[in-house]
C-alpha positions as CSV (number, residue, x, y, z in Angstrom):
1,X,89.6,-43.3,-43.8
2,X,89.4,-46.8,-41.9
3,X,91.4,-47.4,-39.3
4,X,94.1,-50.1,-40.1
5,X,93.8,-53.3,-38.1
6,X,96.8,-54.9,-36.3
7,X,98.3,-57.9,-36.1
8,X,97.9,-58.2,-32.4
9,X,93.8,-57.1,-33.1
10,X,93.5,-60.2,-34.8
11,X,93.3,-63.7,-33.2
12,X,95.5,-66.2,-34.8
13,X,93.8,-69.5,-35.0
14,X,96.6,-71.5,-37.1
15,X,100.1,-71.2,-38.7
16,X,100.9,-72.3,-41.1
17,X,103.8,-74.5,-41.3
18,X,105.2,-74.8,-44.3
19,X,104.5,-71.7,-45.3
20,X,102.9,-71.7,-48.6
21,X,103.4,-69.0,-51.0
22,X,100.1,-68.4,-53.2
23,X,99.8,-66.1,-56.6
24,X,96.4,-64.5,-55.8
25,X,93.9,-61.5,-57.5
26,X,92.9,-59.6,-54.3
27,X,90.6,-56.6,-53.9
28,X,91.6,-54.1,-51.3
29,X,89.4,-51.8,-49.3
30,X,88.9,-49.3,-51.2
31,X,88.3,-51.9,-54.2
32,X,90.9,-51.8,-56.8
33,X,91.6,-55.6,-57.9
34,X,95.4,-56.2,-58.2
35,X,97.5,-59.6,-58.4
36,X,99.7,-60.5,-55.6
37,X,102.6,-63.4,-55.2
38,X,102.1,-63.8,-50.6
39,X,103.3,-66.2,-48.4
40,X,100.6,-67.0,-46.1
41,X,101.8,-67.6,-42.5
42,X,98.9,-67.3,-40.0
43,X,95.0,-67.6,-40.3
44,X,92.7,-66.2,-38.0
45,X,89.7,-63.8,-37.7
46,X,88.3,-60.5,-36.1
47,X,84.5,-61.1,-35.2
48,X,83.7,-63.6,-37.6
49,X,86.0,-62.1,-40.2
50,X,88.8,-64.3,-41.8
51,X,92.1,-62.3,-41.8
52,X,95.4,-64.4,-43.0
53,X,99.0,-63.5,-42.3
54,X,101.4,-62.9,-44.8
55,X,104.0,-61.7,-46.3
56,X,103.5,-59.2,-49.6
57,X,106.5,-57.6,-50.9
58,X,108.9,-58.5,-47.8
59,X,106.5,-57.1,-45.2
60,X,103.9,-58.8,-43.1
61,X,100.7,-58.1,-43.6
62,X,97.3,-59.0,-42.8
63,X,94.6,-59.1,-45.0
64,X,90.6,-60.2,-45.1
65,X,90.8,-63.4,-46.3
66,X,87.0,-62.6,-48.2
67,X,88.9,-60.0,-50.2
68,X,90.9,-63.0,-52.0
69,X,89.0,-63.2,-55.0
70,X,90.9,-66.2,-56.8
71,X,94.2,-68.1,-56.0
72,X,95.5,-67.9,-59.7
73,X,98.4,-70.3,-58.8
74,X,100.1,-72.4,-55.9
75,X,104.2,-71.4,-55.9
76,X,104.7,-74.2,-53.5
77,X,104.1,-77.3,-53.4
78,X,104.4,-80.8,-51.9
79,X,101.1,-80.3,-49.6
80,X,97.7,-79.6,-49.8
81,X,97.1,-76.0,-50.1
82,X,95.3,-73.7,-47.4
83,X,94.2,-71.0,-49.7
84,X,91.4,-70.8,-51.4
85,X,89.1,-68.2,-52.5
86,X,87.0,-67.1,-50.1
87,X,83.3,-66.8,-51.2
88,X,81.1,-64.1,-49.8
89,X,78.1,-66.2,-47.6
90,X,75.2,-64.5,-48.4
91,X,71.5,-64.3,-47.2
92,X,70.2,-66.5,-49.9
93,X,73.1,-69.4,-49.8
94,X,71.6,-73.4,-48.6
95,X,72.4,-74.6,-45.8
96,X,74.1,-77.7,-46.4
97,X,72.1,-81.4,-45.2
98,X,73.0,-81.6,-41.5
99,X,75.1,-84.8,-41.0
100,X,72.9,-86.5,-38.3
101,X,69.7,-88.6,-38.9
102,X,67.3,-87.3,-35.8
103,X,69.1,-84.1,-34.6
104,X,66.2,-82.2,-32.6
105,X,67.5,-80.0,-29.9
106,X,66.3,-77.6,-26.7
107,X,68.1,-74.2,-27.1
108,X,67.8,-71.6,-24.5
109,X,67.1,-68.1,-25.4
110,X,69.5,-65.7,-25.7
111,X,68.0,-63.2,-23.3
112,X,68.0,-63.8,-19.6
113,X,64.8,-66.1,-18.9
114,X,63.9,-69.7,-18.5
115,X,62.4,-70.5,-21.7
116,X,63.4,-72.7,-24.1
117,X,62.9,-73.1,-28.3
118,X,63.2,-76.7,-30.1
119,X,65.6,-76.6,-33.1
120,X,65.5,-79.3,-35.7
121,X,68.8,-79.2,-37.7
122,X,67.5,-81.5,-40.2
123,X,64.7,-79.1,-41.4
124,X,66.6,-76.1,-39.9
125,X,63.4,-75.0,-38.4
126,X,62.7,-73.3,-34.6
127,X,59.7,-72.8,-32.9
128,X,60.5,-69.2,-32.4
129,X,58.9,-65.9,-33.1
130,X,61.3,-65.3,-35.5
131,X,60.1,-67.2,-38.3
132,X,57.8,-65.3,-39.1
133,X,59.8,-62.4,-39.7
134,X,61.9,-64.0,-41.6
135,X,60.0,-65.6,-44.1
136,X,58.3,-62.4,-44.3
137,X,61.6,-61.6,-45.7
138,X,61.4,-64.3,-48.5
139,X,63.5,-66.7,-46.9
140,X,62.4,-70.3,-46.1
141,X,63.8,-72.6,-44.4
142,X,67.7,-73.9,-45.3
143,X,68.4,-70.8,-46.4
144,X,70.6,-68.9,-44.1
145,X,68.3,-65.7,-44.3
146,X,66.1,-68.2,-42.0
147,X,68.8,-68.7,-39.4
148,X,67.6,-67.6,-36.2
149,X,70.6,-67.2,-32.9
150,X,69.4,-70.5,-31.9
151,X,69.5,-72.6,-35.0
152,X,73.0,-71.0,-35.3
153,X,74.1,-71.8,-32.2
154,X,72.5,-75.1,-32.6
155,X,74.4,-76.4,-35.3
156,X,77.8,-74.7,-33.9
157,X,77.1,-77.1,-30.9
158,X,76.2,-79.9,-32.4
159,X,77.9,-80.2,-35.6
160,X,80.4,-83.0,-35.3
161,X,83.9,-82.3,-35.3
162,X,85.2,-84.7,-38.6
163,X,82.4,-82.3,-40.3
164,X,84.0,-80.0,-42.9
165,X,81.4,-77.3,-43.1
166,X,83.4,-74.5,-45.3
167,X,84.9,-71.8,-42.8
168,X,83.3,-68.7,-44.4
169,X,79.8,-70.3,-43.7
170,X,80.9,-71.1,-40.1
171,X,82.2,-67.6,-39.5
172,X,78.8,-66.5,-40.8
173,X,76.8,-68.4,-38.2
174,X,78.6,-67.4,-35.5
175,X,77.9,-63.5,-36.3
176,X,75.4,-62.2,-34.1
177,X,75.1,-59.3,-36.5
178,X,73.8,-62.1,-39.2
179,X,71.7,-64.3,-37.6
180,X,69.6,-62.1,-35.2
181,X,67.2,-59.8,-36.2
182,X,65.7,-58.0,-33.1
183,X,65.1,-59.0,-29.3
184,X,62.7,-61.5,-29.8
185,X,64.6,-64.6,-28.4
């Protein structure tokens, strides 16, 4: 059986204030689908995972926010909502159009040397061994299958702030389980 994660394993990124109660289709771990009524008090993550706060049937809880499957209604209202279905990022998804005209970069690797890679964010392309590999994979580049550790971490540092990339696809690059394949950089 898993072992259940606490609240204090998780860090809390935002509260939210009002809390917003949701009516939501959610599929647990061991994947029966069930419909909830939560409040959702706290976002945050666990390695790249999305985890909200709430509270389900008087209790707090925390639960994956990629297991929300559809927000079937908002109960409150008088703000925007937070909560949304979270879609599952996959190997295969498009990057979207990086927001700046000429954004060309020198990464480091990874390991411990002095080299360097050039990244171009607006092709998504490295000079890297990796391509190779992954296109040997089927993927080309845009795709996030392509996404080497230093385009990742290229666009997590260079991606303007006022740039609403959705959460789920930032939480992907910034998985070093997702984007790195072996020791090559």
């Amino acid at each position: 059986m898993p072992q259940m994660l606490r609240s204090d394993d998780i860090t809390w990124t935002r509260t939210v204030e009002p809390r917003e109660r949701y009516r939501i289709l959610y599929l647990d771990r061991d994947g029966a689908r069930s419909e909830r009524i939560i409040e959702l008090q706290k976002i945050g993550e666990v390695k790249g995972v999305p985890y909200l706060g709430v509270v389900d049937k008087g209790k707090f809880k925390t639960m994956r926010a990629d297991r929300v499957l559809a927000v079937l209604e908002q109960l409150s209202s008088g703000h925007v909502p937070t909560l949304r279905s979270w879609k599952q990022v996959g190997y295969a998804d498009t990057l979207p159009a990086f927001p700046v005209a000429s954004a060309v970069h020198k990464i480091a690797t990874v390991a411990k040397s002095n080299r360097t890679w050039t990244v171009d964010l607006n092709h998504y392309t490295c000079t890297c061994p990796e391509k190779r590999i992954r296109s040997g994979f089927g993927y080309a580049p845009g795709q996030l299958g392509f996404v080497c550790p230093h385009i990742a971490r290229a666009i997590l540092e260079h991606l303007p702030a006022e740039t609403h990339w959705p959460d789920e696809l930032l939480a992907f690059l910034r998985d070093p389980r997702r984007v790195h394949i072996d020791n090559l950089s």
